[in-house]
TIGUDO-430919 format. One record per residue (C-alpha): residue number from 0; x, y, z. Coordinates in Angstrom, 1 decimal, padded with zeros to 4 digits. Layout:
N
  nr      x      y      z
 NUM      X      Y      Z
...
END
This chain:
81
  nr      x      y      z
   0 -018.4 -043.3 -044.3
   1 -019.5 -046.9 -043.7
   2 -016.8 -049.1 -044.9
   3 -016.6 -052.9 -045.4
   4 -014.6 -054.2 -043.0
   5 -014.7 -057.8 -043.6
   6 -016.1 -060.3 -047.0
   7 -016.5 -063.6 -045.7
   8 -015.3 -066.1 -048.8
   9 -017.8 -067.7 -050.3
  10 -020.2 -065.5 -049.0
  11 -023.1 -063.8 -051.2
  12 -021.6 -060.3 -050.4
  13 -018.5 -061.9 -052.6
  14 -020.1 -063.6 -055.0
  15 -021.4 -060.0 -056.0
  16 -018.4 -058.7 -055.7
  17 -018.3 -056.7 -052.6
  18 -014.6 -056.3 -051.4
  19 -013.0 -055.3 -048.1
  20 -012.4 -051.3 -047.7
  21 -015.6 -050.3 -050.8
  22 -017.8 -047.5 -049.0
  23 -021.2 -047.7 -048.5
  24 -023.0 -044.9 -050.3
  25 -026.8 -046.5 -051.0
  26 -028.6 -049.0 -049.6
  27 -031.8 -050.0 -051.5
  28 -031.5 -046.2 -053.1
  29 -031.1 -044.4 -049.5
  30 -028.2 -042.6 -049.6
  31 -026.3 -043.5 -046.1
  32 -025.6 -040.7 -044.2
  33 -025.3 -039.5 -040.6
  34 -028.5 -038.1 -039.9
  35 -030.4 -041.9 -041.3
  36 -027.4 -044.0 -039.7
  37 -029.8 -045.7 -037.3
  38 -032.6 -046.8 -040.2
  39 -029.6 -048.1 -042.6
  40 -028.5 -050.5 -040.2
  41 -032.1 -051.0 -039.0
  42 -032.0 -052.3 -043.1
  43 -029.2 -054.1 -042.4
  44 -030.3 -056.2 -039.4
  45 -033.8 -057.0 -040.4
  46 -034.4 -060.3 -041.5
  47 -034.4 -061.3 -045.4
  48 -036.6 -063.8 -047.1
  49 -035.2 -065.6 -050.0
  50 -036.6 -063.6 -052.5
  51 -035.0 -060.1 -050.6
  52 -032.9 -058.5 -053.1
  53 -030.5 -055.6 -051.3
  54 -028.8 -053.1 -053.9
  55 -025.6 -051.2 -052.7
  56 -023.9 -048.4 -054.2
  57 -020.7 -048.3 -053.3
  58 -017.3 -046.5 -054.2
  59 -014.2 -048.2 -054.5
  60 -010.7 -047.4 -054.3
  61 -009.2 -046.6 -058.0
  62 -013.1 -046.4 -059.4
  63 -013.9 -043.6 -060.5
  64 -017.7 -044.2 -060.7
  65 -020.0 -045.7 -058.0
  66 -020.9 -049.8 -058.5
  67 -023.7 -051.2 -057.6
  68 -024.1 -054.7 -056.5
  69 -027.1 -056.5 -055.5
  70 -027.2 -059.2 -053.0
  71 -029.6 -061.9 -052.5
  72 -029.1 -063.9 -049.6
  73 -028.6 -067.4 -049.7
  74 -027.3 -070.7 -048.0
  75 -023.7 -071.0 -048.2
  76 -020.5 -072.6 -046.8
  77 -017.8 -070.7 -046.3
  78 -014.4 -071.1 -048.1
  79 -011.3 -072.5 -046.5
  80 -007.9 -071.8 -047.5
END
């Protein structure tokens, strides 16, 4: 499974409320799997225009049912602690 290793603060992937250790299940309604590993992170590495909108499914610990979570990305600075 691909799982989230890192959330930078701040971050759009936190703001939608993507957390360390959810699994990947979707990506823009593609289930991930091994066989399509290369064109989900083909996804993940193109480059997004303002108005790109990615939804996730993903599966978190405790959760009994898949979230989805859509990220748009964005100009941010990162938290500090």
């Amino acid at each position: 499974p691909w799982r989230v290793q890192q959330v930078i603060p701040g971050s759009p992937a936190q703001t939608a409320g993507m957390k360390p250790d959810d699994i990947l299940t979707e990506i823009d309604g593609i289930p991930i799997r091994e066989a399509n590993s290369a064109e989900v992170l083909r996804r993940l590495l193109q480059p997004a225009s303002p108005t790109t909108r990615t939804r996730f499914q993903i599966l978190r610990k405790g959760s009994p049912e898949p979230r989805t979570l859509v990220i748009s990305p964005g100009v941010f600075s990162p938290e500090s602690v």
